[in-house]
C-alpha positions as CSV (number, residue, x, y, z in Angstrom):
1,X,-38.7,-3.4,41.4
2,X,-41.7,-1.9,43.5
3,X,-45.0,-3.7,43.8
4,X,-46.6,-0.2,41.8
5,X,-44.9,-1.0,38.6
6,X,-47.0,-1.6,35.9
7,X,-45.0,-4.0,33.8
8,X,-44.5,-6.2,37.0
9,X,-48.1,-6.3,38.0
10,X,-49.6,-9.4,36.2
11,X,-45.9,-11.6,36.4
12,X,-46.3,-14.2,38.9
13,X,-44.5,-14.3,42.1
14,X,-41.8,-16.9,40.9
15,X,-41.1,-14.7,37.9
16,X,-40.7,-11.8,40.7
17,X,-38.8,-13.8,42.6
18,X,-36.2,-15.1,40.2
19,X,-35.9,-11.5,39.1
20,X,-34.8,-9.9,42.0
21,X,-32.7,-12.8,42.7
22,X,-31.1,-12.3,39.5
23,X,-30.6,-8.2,40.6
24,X,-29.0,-8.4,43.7
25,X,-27.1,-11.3,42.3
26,X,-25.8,-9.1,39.7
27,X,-24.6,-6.1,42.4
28,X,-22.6,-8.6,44.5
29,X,-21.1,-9.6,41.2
30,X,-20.6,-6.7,40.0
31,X,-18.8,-5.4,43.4
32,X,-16.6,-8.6,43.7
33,X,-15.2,-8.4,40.3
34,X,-14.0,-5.0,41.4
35,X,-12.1,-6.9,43.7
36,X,-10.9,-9.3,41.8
37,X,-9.8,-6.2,39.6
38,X,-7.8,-4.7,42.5
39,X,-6.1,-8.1,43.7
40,X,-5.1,-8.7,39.5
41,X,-3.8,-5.0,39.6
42,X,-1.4,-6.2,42.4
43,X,-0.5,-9.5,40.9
44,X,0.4,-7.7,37.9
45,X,2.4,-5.1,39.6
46,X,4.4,-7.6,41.8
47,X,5.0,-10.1,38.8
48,X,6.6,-6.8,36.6
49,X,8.8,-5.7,39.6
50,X,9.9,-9.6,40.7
51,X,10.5,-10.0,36.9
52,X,12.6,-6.9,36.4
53,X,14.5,-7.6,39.6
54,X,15.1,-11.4,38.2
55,X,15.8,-10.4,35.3
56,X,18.8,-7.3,35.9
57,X,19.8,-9.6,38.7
58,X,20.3,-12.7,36.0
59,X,18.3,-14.9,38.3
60,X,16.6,-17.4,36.6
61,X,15.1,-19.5,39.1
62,X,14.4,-18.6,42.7
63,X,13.8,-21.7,44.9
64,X,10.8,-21.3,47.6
65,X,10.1,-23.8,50.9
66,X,7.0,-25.7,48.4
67,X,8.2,-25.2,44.7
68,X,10.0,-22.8,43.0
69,X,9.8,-19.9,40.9
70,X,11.4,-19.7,37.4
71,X,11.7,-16.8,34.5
72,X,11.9,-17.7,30.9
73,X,11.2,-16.0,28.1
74,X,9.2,-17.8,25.4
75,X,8.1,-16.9,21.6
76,X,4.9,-17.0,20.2
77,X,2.7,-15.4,17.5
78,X,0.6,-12.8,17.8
79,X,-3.2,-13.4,17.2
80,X,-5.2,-12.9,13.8
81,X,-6.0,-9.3,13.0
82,X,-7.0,-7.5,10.2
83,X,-3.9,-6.0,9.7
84,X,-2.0,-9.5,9.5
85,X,-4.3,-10.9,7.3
86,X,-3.9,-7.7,5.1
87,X,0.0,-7.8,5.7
88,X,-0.1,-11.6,4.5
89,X,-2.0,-11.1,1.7
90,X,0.1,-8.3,0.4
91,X,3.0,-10.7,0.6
92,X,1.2,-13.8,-0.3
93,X,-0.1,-11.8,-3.5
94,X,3.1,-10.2,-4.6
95,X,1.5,-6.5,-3.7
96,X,-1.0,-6.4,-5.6
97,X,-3.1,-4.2,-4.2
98,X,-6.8,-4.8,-5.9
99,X,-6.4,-8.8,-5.7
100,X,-5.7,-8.4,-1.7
101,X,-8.7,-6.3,-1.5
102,X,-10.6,-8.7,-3.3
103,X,-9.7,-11.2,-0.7
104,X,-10.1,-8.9,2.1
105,X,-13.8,-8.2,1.2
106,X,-14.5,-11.9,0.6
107,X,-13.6,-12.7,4.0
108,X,-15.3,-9.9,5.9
109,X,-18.5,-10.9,4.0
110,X,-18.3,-14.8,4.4
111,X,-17.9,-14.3,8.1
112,X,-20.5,-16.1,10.1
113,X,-23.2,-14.0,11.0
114,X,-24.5,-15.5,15.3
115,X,-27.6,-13.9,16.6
116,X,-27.9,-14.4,20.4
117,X,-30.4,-13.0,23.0
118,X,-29.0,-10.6,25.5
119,X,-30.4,-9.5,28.8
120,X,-29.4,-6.0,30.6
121,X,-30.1,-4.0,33.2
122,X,-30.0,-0.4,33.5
123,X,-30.4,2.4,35.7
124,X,-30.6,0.7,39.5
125,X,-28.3,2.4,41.5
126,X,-26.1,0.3,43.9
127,X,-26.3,-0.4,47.4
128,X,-22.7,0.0,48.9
């Protein structure tokens, strides 16, 4: 944002100010969820390998100094796609191909339509 810029020129200074607030706010974002990216790798990495060892070792539950820590496994359903609705349509319809698209085209055009405002910002090269 340079003081030459043309579209900045008649905004006042707390517009200016909030708006370079809001960029450099958005670089340190942007570089500490970067970090947060490379400590979730990690966690991820270290809860497959501790899981694998638990598991060939038929350890269920490991007990720490504060707490403990346990390995289960648990069931549960997989979430709502288009290929599951399709799939339980076919069933739920006895194959019947036409009445399942039918259904499938009512649903894709009932679906809500949102409309929500979005800001970006392109083209600033960071400052590392």
């Amino acid at each position: 944002m340079s003081d030459d810029d043309s579209t900045m020129g008649s905004l006042t200074p707390e517009f200016r100010g909030a708006m370079k607030e809001w960029i450099d706010l958005k670089q340190v974002l942007t570089n500490a969820r970067k970090d947060i990216k490379a400590l979730n790798d990690r966690e991820k990495n270290l809860k497959t390998f501790i899981k694998g060892f638990m598991k060939s070792n038929k350890i269920d539950t490991c007990n720490l100094k504060r707490g403990k820590v346990s390995l289960s496994t648990k069931s549960t359903k997989k979430g709502m796609s288009k290929d599951t609705i399709e799939r339980g349509l076919t069933s739920f319809f006895d194959g019947d191909e036409h009445r399942v698209t039918g259904a499938l085209e009512a649903i894709h055009e009932n679906r809500e339509v949102t409309e929500r405002q979005v800001l970006s910002l392109t083209g600033l090269k960071g400052k590392d």
